[in-house]
Rosetta silent file (secondary structure, phi, psi, omega in degrees, C-alpha in Angstrom):
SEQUENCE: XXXXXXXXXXXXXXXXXXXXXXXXXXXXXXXXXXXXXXXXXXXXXXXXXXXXXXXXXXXXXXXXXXXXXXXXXXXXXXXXXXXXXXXXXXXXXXXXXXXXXXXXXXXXXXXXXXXXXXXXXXXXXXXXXXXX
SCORE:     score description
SCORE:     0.000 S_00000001
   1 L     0.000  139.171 -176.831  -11.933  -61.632  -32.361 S_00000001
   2 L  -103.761  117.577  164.686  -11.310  -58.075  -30.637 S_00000001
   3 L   -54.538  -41.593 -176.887   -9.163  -55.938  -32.503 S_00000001
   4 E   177.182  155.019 -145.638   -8.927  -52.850  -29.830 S_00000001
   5 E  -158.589   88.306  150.570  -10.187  -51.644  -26.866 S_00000001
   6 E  -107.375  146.300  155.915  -10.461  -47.925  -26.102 S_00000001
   7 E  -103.647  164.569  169.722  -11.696  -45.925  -22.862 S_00000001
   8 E   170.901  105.878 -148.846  -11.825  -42.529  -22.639 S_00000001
   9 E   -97.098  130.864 -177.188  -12.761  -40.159  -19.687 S_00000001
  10 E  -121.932  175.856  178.673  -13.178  -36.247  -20.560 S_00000001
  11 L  -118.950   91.921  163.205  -13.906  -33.649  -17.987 S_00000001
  12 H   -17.382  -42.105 -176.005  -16.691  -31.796  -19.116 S_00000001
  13 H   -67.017  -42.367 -171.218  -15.450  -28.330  -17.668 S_00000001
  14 H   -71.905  -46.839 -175.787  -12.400  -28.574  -20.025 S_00000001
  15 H   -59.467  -99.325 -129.213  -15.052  -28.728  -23.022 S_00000001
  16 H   -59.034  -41.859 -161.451  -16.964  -25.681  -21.666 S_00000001
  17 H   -75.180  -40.141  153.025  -13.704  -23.890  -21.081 S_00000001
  18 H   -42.692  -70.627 -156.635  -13.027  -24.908  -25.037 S_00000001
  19 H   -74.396  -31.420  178.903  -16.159  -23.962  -26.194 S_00000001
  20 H   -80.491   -0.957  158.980  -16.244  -20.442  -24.492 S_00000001
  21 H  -103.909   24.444   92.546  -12.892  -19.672  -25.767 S_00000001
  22 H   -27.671  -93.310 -166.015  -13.664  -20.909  -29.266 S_00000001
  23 L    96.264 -143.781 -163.324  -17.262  -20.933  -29.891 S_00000001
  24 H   -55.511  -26.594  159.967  -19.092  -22.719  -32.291 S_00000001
  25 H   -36.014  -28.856 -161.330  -15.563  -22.980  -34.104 S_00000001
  26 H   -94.925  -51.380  172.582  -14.516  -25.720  -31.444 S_00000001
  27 H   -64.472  -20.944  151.893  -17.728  -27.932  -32.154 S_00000001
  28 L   -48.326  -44.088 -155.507  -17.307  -27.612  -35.769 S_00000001
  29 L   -76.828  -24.495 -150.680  -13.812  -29.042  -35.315 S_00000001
  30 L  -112.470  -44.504 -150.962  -15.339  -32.123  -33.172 S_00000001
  31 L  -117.707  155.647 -168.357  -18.783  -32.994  -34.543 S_00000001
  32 L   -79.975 -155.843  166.102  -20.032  -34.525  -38.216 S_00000001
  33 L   -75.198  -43.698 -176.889  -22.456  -32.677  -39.764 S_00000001
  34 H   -97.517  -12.968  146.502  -25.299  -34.182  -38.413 S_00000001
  35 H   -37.603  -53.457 -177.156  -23.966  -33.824  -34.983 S_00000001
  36 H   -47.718  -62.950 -175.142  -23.428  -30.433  -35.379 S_00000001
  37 H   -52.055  -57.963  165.644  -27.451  -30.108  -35.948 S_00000001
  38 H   -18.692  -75.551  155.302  -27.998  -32.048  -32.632 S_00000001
  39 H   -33.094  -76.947 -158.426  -25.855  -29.487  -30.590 S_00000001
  40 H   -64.388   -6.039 -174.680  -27.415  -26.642  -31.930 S_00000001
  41 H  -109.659   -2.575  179.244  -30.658  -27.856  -31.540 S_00000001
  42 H   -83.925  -50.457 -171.872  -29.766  -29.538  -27.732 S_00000001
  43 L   -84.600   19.191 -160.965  -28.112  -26.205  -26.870 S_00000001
  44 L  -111.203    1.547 -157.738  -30.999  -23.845  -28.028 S_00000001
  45 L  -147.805  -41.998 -163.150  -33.254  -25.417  -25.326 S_00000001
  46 L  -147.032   87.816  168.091  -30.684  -26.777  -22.742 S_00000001
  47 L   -68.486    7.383 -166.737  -26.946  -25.371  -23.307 S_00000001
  48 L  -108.157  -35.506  160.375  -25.996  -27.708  -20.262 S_00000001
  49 H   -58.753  -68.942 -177.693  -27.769  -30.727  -22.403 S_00000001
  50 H   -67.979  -15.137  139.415  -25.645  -29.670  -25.522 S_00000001
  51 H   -64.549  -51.389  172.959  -22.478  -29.361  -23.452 S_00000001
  52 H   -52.231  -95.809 -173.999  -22.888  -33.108  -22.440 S_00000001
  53 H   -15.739  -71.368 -156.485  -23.520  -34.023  -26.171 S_00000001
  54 H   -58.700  -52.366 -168.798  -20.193  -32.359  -26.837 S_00000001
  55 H   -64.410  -73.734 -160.051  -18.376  -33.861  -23.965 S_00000001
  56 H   -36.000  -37.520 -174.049  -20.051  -37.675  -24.699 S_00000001
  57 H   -49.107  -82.683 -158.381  -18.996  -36.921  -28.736 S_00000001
  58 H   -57.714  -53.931  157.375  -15.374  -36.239  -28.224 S_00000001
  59 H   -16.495  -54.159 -166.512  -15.072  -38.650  -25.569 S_00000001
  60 H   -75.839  -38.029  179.362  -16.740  -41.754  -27.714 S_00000001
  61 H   -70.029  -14.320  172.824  -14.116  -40.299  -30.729 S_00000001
  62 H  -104.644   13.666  159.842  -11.096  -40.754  -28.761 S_00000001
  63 H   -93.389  -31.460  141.387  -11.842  -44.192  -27.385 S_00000001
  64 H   -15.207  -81.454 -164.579  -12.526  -44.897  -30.677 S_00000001
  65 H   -73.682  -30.524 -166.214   -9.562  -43.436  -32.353 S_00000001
  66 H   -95.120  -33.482  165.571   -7.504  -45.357  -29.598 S_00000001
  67 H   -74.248  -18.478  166.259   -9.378  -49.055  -30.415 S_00000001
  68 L   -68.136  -20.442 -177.675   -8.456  -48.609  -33.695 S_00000001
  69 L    94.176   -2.030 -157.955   -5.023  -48.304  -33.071 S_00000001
  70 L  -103.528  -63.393  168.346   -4.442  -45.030  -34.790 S_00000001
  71 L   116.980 -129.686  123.565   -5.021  -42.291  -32.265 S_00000001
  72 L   -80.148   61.152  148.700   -5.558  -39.009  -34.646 S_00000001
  73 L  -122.844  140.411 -145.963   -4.104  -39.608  -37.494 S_00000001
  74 L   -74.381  167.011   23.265   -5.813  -40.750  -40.921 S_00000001
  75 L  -121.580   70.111 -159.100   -7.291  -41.412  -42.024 S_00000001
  76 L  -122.047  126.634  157.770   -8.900  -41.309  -38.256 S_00000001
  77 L  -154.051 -164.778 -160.033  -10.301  -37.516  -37.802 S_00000001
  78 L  -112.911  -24.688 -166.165  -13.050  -36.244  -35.892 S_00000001
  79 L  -108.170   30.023  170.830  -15.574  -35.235  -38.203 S_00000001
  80 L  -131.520   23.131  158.506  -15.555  -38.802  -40.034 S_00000001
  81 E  -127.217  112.930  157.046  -16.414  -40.465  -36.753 S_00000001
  82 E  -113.452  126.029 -168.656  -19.898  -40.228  -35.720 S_00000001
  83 E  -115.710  123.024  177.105  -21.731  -41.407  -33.010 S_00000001
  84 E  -118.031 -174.675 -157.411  -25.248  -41.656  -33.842 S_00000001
  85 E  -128.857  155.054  177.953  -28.056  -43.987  -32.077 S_00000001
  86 L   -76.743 -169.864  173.015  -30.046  -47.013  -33.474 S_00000001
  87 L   -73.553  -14.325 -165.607  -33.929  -46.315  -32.941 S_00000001
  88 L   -83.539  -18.823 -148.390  -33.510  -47.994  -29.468 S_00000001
  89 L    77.590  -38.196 -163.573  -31.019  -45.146  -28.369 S_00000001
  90 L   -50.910  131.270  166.407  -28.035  -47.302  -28.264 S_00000001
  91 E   -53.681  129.794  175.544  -25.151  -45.553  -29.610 S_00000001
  92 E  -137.517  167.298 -169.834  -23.590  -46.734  -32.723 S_00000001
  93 E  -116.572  138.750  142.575  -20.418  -45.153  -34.608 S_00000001
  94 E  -123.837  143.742 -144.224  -20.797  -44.364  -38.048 S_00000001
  95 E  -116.306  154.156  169.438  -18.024  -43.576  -40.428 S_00000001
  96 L  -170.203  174.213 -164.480  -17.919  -41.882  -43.795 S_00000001
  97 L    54.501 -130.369 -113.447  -15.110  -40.928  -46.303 S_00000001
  98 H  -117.063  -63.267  142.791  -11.815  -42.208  -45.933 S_00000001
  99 H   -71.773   -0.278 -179.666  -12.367  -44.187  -42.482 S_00000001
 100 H   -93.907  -38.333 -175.624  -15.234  -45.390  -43.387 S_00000001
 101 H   -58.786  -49.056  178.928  -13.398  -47.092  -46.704 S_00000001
 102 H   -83.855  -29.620 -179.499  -10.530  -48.382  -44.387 S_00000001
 103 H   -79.270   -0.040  161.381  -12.175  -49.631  -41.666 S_00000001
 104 H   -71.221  -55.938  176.288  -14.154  -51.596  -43.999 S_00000001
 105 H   -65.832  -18.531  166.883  -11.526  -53.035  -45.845 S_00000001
 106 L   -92.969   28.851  170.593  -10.049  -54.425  -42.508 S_00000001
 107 L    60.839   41.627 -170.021  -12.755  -55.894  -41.931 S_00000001
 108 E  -121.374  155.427  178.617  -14.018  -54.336  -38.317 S_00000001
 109 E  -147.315  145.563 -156.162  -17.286  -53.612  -36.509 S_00000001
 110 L  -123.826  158.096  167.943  -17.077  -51.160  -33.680 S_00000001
 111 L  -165.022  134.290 -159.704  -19.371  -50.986  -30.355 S_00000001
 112 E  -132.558  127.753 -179.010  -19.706  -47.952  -28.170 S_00000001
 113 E  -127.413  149.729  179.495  -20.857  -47.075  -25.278 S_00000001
 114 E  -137.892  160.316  170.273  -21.312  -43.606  -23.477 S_00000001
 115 E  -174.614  163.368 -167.511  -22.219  -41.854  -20.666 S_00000001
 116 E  -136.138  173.104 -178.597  -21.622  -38.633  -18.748 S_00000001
 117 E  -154.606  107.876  175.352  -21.998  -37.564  -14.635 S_00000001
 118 L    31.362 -114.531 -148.840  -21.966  -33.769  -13.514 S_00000001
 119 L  -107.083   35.648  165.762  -18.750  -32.973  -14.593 S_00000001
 120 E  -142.701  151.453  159.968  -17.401  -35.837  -16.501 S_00000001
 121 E  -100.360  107.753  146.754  -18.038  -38.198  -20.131 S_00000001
 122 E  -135.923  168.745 -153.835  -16.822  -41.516  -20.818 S_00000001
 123 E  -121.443  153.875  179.811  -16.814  -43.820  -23.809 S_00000001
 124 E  -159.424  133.210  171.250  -15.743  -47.491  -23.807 S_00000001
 125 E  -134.461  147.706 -175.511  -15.266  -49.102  -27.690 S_00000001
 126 E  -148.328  102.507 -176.203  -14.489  -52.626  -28.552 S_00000001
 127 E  -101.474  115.206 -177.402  -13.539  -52.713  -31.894 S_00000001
 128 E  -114.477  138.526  176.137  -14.017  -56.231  -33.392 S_00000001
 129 E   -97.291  114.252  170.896  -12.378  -58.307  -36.886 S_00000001
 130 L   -91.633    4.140  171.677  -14.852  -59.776  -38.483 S_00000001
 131 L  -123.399  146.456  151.879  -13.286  -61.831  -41.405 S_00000001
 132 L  -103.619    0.000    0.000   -9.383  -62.868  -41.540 S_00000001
């Protein structure tokens, strides 16, 4: 049975505009830990490839954050939603701490899709209950 249904379209220019008045400070704020290494190791070769990552991230977390019902607020945050990839590439969201504990206990399984174009990212999540 589907729980929620988020979209969520970012404008890539607004990220770059973010990250150069921030810096690394902005992507911290956005990305897990093992994200983080991705960007830095995407933007050290391609910063316009590691801008995309960044856009597609924050994008997939607020489409997320919006099938869940919650929006940002816990225990919903950004750096305890991660979207990481099976071996296949398909995107998958993994969780840790606090959302990973609740969105267990309600019983949910999330599926995410992403994708960016010149100067935009979006995410589409279909967050499904899988026991009652």
């Amino acid at each position: 049975m589907i729980y929620g249904i988020g979209t969520d379209i970012c404008d890539v220019r607004r990220i770059r505009a973010s990250l150069e008045r921030h810096g690394e400070r902005f992507a911290q704020k956005i990305l897990s830990d093992a994200e983080l290494l991705t960007w830095r190791s995407r933007s050290a070769r391609w910063p316009e490839r590691g801008l995309r990552y960044l856009a597609t991230r924050f994008s997939a977390k607020e489409a997320f954050s919006k099938a869940i019902g919650l929006g940002m607020r816990m225990p919903m945050s950004w750096r305890l939603c991660e979207v990481g990839k099976l071996p296949s590439g398909q995107p998958v969201i993994v969780l840790h701490g606090g959302l990973k504990t609740w969105f267990e206990g309600q019983g949910l399984r999330a599926h995410v899709t992403v994708t960016d174009e010149t100067d935009y990212a979006a995410s589409f999540v279909v967050v499904e209950k899988t026991n009652d």
